[in-house]
The first five atom37 places (N, CA, C, CB, O) and aatype in JSON, in Angstrom:
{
  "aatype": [20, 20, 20, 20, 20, 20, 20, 20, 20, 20, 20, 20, 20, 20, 20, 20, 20, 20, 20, 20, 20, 20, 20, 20, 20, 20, 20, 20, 20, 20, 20, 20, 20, 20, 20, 20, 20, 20, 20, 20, 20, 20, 20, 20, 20, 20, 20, 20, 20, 20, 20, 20, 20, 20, 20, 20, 20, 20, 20, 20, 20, 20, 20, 20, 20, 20, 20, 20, 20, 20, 20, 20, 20, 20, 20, 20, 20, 20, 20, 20, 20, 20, 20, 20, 20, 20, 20, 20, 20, 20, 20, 20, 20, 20, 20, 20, 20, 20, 20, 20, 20, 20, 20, 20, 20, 20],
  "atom_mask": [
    [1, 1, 1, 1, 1],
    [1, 1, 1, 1, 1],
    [1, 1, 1, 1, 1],
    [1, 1, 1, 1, 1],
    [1, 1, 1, 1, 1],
    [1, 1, 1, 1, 1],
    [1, 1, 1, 1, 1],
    [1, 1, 1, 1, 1],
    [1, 1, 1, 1, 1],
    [1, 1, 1, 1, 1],
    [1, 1, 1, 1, 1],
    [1, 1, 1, 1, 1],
    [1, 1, 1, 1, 1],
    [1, 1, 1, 1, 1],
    [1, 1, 1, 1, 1],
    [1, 1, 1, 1, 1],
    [1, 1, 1, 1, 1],
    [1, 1, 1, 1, 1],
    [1, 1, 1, 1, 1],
    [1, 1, 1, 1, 1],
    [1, 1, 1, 1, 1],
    [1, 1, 1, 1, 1],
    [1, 1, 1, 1, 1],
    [1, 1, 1, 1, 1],
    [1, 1, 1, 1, 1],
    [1, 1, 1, 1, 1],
    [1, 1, 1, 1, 1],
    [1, 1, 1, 1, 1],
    [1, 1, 1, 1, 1],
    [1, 1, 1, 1, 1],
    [1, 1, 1, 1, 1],
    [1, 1, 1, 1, 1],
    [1, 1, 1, 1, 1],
    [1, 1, 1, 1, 1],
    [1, 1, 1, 1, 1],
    [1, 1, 1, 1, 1],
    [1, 1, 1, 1, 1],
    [1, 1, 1, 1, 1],
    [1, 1, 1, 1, 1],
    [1, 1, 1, 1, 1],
    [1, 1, 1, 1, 1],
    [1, 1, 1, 1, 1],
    [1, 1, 1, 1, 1],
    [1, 1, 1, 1, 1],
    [1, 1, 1, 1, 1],
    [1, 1, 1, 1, 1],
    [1, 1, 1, 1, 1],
    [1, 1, 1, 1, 1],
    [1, 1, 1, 1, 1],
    [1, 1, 1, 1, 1],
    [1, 1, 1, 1, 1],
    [1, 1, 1, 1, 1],
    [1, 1, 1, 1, 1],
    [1, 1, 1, 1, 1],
    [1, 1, 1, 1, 1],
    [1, 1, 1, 1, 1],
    [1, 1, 1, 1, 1],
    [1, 1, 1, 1, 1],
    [1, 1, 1, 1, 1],
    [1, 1, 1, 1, 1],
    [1, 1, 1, 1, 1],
    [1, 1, 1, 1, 1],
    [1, 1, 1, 1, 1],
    [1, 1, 1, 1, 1],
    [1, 1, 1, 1, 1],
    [1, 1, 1, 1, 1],
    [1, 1, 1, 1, 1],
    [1, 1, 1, 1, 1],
    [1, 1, 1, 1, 1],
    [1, 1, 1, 1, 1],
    [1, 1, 1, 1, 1],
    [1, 1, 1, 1, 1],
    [1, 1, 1, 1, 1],
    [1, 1, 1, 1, 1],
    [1, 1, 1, 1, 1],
    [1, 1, 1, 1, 1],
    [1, 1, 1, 1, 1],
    [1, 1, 1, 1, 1],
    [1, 1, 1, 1, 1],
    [1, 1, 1, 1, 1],
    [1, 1, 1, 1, 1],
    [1, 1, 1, 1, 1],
    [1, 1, 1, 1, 1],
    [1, 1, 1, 1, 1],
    [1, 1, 1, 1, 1],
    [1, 1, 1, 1, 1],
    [1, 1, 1, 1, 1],
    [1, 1, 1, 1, 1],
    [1, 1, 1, 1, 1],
    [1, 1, 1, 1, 1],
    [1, 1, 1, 1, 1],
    [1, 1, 1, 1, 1],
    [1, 1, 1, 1, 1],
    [1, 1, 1, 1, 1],
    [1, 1, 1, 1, 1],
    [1, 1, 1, 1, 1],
    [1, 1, 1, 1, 1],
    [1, 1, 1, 1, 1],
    [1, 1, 1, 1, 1],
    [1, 1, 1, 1, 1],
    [1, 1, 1, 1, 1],
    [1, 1, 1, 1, 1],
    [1, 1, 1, 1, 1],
    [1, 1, 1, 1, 1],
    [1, 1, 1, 1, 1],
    [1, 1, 1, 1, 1]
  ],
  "atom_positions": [
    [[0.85, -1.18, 0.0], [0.0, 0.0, 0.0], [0.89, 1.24, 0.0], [-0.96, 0.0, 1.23], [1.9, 1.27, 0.7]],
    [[0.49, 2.38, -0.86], [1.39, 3.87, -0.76], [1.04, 4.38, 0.34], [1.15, 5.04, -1.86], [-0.02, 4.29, 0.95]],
    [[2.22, 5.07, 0.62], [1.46, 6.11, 1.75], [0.61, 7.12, 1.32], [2.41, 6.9, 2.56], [0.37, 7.66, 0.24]],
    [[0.29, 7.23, 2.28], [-1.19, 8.58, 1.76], [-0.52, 9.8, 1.25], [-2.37, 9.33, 3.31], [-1.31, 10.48, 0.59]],
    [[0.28, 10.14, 1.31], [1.2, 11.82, 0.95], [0.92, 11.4, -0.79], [3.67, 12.02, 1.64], [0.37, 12.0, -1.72]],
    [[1.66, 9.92, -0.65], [1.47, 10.23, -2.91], [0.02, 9.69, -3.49], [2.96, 8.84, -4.19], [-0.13, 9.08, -4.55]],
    [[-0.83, 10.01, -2.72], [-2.4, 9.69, -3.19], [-2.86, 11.76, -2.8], [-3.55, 7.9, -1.69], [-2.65, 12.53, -1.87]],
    [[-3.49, 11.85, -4.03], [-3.72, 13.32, -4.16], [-5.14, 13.3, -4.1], [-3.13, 14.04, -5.5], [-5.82, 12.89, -5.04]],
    [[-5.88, 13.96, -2.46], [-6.96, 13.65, -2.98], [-7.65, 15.4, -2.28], [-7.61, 11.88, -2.42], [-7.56, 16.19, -1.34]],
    [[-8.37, 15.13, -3.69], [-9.44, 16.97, -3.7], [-9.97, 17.1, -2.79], [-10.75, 17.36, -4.68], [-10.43, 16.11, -2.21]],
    [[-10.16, 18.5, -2.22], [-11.46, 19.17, -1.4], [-11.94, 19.44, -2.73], [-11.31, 20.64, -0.2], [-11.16, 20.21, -3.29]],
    [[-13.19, 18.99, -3.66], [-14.02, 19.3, -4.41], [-14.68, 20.5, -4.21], [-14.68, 18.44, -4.48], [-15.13, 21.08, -5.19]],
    [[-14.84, 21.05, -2.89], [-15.32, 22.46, -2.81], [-14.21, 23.62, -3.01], [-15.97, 22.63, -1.41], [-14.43, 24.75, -2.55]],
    [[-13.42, 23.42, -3.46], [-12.25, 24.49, -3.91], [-11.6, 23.98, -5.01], [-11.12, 24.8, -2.82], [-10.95, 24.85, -5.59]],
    [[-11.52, 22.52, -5.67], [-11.06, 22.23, -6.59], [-11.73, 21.47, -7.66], [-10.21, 21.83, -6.22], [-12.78, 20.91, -7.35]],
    [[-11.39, 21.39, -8.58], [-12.37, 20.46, -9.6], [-11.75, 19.28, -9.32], [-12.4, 20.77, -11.35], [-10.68, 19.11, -8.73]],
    [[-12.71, 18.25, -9.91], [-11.66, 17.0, -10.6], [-11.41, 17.1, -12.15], [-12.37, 15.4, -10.41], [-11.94, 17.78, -13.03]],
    [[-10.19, 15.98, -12.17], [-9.8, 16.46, -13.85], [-10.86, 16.29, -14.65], [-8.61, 15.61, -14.64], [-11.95, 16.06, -14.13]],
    [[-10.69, 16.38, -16.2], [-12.03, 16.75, -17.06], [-12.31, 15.27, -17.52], [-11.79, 17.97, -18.5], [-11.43, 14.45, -17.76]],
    [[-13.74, 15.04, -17.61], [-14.26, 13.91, -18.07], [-13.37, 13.17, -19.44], [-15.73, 14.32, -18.39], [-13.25, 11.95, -19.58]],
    [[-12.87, 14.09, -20.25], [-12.0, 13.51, -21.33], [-10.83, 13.0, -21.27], [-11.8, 14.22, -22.12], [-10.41, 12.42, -22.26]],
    [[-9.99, 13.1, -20.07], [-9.14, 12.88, -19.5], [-9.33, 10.95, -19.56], [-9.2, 13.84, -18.17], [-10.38, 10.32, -19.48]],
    [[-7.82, 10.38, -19.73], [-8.34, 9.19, -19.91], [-7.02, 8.18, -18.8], [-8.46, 8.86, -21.84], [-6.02, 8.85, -18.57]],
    [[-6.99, 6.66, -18.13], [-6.11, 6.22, -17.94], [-6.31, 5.17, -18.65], [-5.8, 6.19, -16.85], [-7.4, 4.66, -18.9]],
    [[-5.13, 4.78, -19.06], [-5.3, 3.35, -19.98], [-6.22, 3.4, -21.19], [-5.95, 2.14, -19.08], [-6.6, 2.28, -21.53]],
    [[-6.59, 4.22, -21.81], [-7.55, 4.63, -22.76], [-9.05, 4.83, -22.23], [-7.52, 3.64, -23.85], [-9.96, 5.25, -22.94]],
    [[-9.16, 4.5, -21.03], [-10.53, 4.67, -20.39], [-11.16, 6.14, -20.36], [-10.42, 4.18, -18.92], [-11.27, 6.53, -19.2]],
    [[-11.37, 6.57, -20.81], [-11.7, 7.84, -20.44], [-13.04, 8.57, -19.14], [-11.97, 8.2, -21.8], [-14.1, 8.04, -18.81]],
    [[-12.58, 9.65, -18.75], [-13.66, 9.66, -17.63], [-13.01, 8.5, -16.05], [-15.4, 8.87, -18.57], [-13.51, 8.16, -14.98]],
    [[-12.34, 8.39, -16.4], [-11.4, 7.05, -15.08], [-11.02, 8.3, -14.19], [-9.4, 5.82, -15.8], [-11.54, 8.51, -13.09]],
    [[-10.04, 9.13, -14.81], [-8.75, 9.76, -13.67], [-10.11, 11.07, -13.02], [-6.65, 10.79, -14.87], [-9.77, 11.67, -12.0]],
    [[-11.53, 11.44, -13.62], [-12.18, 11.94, -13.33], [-13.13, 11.05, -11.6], [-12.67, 12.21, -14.72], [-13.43, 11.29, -10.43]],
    [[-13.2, 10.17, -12.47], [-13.84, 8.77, -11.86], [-13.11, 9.08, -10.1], [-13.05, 6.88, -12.96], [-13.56, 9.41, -9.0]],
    [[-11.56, 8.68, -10.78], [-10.65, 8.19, -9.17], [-10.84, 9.77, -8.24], [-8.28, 7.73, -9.56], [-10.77, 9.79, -7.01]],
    [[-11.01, 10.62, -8.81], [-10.64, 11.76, -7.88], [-12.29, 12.01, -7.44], [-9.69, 13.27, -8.74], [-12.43, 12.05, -6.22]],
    [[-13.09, 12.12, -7.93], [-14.07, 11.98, -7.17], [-14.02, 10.87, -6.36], [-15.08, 12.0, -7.82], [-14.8, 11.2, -5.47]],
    [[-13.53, 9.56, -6.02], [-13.8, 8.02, -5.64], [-13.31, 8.88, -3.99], [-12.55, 6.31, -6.62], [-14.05, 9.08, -3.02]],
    [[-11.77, 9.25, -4.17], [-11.26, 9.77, -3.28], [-12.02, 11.01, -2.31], [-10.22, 10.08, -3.89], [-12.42, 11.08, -1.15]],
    [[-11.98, 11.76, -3.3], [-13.27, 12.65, -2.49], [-14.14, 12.47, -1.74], [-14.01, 13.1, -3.03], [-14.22, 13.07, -0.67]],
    [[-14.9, 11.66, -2.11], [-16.07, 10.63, -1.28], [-15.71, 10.15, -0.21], [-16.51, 9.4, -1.92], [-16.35, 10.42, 0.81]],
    [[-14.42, 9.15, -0.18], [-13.97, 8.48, 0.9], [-13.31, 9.09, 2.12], [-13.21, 7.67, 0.44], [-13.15, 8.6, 3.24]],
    [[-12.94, 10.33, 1.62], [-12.54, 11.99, 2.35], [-13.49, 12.55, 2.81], [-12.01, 13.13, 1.48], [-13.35, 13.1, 3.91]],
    [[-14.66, 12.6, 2.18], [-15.62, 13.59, 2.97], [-15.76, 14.58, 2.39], [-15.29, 14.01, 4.2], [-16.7, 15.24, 2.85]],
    [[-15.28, 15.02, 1.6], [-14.96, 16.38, 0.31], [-15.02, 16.32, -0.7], [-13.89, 16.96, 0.09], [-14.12, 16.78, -1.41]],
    [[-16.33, 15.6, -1.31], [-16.7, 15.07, -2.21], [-17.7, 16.99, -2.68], [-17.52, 13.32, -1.74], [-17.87, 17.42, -3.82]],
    [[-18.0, 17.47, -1.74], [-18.52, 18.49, -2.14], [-20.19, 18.62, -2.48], [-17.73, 18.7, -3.12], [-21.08, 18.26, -1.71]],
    [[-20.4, 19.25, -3.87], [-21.65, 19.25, -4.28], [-21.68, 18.0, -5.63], [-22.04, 20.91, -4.7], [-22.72, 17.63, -6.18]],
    [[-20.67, 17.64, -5.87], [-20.27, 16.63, -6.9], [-21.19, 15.22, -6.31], [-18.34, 16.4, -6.92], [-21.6, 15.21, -5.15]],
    [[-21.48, 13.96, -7.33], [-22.13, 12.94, -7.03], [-20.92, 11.98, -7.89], [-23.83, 12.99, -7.48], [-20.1, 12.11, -8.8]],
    [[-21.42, 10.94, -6.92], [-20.38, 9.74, -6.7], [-20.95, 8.7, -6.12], [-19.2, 10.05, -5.86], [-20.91, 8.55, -4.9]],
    [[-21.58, 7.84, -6.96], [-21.51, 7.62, -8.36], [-22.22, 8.34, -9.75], [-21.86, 6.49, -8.34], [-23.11, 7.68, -10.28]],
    [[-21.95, 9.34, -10.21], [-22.87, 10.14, -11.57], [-23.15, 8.44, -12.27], [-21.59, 11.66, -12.99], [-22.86, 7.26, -12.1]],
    [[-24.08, 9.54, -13.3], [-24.31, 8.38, -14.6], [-22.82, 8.17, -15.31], [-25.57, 9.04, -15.99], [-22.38, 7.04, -15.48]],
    [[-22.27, 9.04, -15.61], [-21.53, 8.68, -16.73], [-19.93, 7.36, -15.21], [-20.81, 10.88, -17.95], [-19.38, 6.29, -15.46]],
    [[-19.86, 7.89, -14.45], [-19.22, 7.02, -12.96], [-19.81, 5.57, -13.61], [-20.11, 7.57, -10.93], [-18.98, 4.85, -14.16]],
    [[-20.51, 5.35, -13.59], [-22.07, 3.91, -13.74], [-21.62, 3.63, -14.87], [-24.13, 4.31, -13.84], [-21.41, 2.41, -14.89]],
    [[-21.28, 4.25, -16.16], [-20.46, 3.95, -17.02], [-19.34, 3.13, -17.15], [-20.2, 4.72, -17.23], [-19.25, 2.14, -17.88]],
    [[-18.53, 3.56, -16.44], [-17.07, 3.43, -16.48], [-16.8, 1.9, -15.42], [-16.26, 5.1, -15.79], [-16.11, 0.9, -15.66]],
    [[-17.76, 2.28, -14.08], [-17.59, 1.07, -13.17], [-18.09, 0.05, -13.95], [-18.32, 1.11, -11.78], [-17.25, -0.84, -14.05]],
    [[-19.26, -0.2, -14.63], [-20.02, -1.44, -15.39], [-18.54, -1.58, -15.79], [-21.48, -1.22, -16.74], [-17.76, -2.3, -15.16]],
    [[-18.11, -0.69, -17.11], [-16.87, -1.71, -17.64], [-16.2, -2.13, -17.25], [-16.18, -1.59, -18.25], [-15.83, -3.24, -17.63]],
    [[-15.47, -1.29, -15.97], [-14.34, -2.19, -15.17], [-15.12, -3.25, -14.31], [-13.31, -1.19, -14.08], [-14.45, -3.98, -13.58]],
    [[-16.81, -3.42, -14.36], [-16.98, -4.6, -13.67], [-16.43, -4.49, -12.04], [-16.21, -5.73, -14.53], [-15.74, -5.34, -11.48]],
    [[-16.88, -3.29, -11.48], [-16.62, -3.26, -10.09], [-17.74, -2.08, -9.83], [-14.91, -2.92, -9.63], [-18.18, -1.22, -10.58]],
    [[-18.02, -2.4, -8.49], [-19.04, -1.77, -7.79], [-18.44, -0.22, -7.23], [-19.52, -2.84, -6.56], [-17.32, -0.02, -6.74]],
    [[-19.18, 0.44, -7.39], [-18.76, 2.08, -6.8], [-17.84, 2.2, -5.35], [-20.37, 2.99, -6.4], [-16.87, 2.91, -5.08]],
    [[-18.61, 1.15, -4.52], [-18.3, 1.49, -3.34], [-16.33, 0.45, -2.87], [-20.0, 0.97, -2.35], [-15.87, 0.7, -1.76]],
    [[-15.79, -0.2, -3.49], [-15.09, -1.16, -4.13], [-14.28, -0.49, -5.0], [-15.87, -2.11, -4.74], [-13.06, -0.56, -4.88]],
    [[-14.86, 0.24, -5.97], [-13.71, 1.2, -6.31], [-13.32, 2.48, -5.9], [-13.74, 1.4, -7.35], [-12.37, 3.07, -6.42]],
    [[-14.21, 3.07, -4.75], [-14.0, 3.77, -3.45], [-12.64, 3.62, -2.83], [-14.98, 3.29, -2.47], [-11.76, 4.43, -2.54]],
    [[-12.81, 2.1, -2.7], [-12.5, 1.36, -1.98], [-10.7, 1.8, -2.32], [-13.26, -0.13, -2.24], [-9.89, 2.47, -1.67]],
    [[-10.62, 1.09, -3.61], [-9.39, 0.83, -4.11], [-8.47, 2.38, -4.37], [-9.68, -0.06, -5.5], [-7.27, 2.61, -4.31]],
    [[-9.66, 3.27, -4.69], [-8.96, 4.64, -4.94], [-8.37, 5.33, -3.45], [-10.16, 5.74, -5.71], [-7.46, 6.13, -3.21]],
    [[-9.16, 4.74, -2.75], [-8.62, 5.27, -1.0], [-7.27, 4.94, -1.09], [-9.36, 4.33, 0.57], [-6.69, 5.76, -0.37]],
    [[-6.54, 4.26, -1.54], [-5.14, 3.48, -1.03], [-4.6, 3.09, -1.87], [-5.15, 2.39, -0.22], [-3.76, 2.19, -1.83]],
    [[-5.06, 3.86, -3.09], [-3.84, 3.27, -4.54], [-3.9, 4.83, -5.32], [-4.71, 1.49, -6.04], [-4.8, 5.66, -5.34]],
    [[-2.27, 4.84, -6.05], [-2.1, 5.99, -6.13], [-2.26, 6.06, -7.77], [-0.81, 6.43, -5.41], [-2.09, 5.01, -8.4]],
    [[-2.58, 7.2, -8.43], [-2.48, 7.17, -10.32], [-1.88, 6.35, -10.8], [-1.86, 8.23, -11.11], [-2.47, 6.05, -11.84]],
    [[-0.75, 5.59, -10.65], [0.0, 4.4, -11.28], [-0.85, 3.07, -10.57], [1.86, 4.44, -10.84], [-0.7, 2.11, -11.34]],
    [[-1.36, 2.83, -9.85], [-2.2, 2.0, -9.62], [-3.32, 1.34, -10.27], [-2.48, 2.37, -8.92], [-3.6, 0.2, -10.61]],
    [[-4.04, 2.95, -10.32], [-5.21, 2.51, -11.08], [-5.36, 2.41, -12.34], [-6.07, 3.11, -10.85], [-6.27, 1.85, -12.95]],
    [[-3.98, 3.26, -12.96], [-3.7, 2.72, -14.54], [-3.49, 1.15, -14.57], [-2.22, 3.45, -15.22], [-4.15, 0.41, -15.3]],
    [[-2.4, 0.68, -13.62], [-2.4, -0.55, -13.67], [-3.91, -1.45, -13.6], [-1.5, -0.81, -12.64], [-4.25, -2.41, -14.29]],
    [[-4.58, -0.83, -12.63], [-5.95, -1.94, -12.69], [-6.32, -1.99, -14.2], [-7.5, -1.34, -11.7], [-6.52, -2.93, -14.98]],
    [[-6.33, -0.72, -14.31], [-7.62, -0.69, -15.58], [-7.25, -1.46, -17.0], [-7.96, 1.09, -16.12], [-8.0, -2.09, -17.76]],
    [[-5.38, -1.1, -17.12], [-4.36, -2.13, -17.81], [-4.81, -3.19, -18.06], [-3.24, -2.48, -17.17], [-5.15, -3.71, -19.13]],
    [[-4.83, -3.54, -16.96], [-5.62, -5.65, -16.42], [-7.25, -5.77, -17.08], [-6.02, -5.96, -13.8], [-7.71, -6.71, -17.73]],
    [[-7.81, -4.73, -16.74], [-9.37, -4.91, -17.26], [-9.41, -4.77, -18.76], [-10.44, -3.73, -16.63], [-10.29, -5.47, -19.25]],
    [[-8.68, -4.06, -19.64], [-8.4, -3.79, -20.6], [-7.88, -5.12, -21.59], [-7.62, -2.78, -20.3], [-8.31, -5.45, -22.69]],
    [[-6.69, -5.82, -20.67], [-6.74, -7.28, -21.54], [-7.51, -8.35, -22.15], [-6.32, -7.91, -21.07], [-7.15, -9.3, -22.85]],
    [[-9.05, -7.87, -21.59], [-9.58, -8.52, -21.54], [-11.29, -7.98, -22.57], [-9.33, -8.83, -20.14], [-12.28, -8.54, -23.03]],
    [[-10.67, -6.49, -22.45], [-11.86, -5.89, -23.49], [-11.5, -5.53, -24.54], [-12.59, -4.8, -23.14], [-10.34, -5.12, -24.57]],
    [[-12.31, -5.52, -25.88], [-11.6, -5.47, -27.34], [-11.68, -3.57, -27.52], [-12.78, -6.63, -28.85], [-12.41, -2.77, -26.93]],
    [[-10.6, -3.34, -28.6], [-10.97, -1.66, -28.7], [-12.44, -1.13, -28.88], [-10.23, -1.05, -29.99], [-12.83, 0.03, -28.73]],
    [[-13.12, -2.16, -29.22], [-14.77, -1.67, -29.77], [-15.23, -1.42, -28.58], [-15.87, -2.82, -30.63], [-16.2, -0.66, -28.55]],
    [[-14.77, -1.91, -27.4], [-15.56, -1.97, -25.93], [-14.91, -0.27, -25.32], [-14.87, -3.77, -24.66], [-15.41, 0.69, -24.74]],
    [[-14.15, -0.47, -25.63], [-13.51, 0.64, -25.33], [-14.01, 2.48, -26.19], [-12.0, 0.05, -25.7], [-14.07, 3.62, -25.72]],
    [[-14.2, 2.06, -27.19], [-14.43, 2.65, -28.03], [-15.86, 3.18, -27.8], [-14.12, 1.97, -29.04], [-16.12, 4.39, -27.79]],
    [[-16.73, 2.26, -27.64], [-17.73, 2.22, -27.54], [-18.02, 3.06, -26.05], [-18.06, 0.89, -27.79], [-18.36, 4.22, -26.23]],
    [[-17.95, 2.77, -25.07], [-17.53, 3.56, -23.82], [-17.15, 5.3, -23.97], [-16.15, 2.75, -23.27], [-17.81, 6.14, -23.35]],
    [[-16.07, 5.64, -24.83], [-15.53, 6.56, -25.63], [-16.82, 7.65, -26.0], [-14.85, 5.76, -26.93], [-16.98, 8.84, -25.71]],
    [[-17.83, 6.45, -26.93], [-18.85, 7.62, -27.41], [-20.01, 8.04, -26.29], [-19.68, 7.07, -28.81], [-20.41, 9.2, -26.18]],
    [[-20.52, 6.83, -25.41], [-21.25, 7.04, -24.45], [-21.23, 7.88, -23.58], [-21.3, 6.32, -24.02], [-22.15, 8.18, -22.83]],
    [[-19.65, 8.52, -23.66], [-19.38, 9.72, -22.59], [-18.7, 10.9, -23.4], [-18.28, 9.21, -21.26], [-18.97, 12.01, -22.93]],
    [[-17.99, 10.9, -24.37], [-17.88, 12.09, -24.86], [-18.74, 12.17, -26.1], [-16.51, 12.39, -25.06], [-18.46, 13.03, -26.93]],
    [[-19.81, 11.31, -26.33], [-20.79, 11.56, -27.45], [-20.25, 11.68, -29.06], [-21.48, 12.9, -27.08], [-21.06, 11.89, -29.97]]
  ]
}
């Protein structure tokens, strides 16, 4: 587990999270995803929702539950969760991906 100093996590009421187009592992909407996840599990989630629709998106594909990838964003740092999503990715074709792609940036 990292220590908490290299896990960066928002007061959403003074900061954004990064922009929905923003992508890890080609996922896009993820590094948006993790910083809200964190937020939540902080308490400084703000006026922001966690899980949004397009969140419900992204978890279906990685096939993990909101509260689980809460979970994982509490205690794993940006190289982490690239790595997860890496792993989920072996296993989905670019069309899945792709497809995901239009559902959130239209």
């Amino acid at each position: 587990m990292k220590t908490l100093e290299k896990i960066n996590v928002l007061d959403l009421s003074v900061e954004e999270p990064r922009d929905f187009a923003e992508s890890f592992a080609g996922i896009v909407h993820l590094p948006r995803m993790t910083d809200k996840a964190r937020a939540y599990k902080n308490g400084t989630l703000s006026d922001f929702i966690y899980p949004c629709p397009l969140d419900r998106l992204v978890l279906n594909y990685l096939e993990v539950d909101a509260e689980s990838f809460a979970n994982r964003a509490e205690v794993k740092d940006d190289d982490e969760i690239v790595d997860f999503a890496e792993k989920i990715n072996r296993w989905r074709s670019e069309e899945d991906r792709a497809l995901l792609r239009q559902k959130i940036l239209g």
